[in-house]
matplotlib code that plots the C-alpha trace (Angstrom):
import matplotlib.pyplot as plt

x = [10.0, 8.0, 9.2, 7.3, 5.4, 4.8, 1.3, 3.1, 4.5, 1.5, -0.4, 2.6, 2.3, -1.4, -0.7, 1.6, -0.3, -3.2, -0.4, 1.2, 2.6, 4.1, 4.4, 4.0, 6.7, 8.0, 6.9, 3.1, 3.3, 4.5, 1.5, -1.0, 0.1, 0.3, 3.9, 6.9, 9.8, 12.1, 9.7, 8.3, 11.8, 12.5, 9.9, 10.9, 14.5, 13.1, 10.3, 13.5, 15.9, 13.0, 12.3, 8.8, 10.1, 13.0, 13.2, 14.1, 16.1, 13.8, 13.4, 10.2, 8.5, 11.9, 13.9, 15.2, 12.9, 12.5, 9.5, 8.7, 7.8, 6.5, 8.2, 4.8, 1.8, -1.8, -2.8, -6.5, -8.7, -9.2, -7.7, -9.2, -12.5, -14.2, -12.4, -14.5, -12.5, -14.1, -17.5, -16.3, -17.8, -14.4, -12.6, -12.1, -10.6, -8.9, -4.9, -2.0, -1.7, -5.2, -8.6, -8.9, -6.3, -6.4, -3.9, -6.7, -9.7, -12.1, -13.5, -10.4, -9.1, -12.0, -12.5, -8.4, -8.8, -12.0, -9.8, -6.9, -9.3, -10.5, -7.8, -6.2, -9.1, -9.2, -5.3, -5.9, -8.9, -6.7, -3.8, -6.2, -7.7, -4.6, -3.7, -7.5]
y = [-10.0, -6.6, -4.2, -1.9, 1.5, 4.6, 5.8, 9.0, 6.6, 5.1, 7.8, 9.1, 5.6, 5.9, 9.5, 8.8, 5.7, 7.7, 9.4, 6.4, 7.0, 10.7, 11.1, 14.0, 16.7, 16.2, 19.5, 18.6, 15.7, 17.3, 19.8, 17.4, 15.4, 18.3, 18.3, 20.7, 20.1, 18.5, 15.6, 15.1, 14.9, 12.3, 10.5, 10.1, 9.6, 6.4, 5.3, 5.1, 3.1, 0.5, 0.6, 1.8, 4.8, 6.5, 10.4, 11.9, 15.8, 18.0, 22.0, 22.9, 26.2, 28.1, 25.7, 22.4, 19.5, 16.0, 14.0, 11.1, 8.4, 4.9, 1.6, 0.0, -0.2, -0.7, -3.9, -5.1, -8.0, -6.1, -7.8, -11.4, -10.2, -11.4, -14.6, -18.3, -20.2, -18.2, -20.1, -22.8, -26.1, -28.1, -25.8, -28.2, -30.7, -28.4, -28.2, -28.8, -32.4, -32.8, -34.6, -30.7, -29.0, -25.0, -25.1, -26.3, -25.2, -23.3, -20.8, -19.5, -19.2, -18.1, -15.1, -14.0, -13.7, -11.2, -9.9, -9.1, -7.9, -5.8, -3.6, -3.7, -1.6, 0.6, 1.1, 2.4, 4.4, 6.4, 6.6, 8.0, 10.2, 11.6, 12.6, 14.5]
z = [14.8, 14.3, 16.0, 18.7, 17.2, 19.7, 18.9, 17.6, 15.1, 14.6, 13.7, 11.7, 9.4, 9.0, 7.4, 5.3, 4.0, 3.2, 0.9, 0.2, -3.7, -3.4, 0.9, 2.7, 3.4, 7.0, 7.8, 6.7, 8.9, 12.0, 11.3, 10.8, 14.2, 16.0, 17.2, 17.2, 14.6, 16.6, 17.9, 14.2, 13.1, 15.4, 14.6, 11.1, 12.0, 14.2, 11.1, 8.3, 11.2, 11.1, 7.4, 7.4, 5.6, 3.3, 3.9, 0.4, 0.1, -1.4, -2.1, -1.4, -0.2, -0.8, 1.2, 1.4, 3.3, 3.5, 1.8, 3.8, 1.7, 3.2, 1.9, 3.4, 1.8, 3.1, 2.7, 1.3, 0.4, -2.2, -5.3, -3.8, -2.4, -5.6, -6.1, -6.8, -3.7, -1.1, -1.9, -3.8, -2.6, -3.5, -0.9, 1.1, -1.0, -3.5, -3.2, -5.5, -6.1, -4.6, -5.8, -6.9, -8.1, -8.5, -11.3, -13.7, -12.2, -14.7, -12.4, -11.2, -14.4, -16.1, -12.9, -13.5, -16.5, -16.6, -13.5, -15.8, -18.6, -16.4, -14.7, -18.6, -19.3, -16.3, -17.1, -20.7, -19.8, -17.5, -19.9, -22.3, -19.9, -19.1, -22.7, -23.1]

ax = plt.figure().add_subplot(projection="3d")
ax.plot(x, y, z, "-o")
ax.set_aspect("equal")
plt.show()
């Protein structure tokens, strides 16, 4: 069952999402909801007891901190959006086993396949980038 979210906490997740692969330090959080130390850090103490969170040691700013990293991620259509089975016209009869069967349907396995070629590329073109 999901469990209940304060709006503070809310608000707390949608920040940290926007930061979602290195966090924030707790202290830029707390800034940025506009709320003393001691809530913020109760706040974060409540996000890791759920699981939404992992608060990680760190010496930052001439002092030790937490970063508050989320274990959540922001989930998009994204990936899918451009997928044949939204419009295919089998849709409806199209299943595993069925009269059409997505394991050897052409479209989807010719569109993951220019999917895959795809982020390959965009992959190497930042790992070259990065070496520039």
């Amino acid at each position: 069952m999901p469990q209940k979210l304060t709006k503070l906490e809310e608000e707390a997740i949608k920040l940290l999402l926007k930061h979602q692969d290195k966090g924030l330090l707790q202290s830029e959080l707390w800034h940025k909801l506009g709320v003393t130390s001691r809530e913020g850090s109760r706040i974060a103490i409540r996000l890791e007891k759920k699981g939404m969170i992992k608060r990680v040691k760190e010496f930052a700013k001439d002092r030790w901190t937490r970063r508050l990293v989320p274990l959540i991620r922001r989930v998009t259509i994204d990936p899918i959006k451009d997928a044949p089975c939204i419009s295919c016209p089998y849709n409806q009869i199209c299943s595993i086993g069925g009269v059409k069967d997505p394991r050897s349907c052409p479209l989807l396995e010719k569109w993951i396949i220019e999917s895959y070629q795809a982020h390959k590329a965009q992959m190497e073109k930042k790992i070259e980038n990065r070496e520039h």
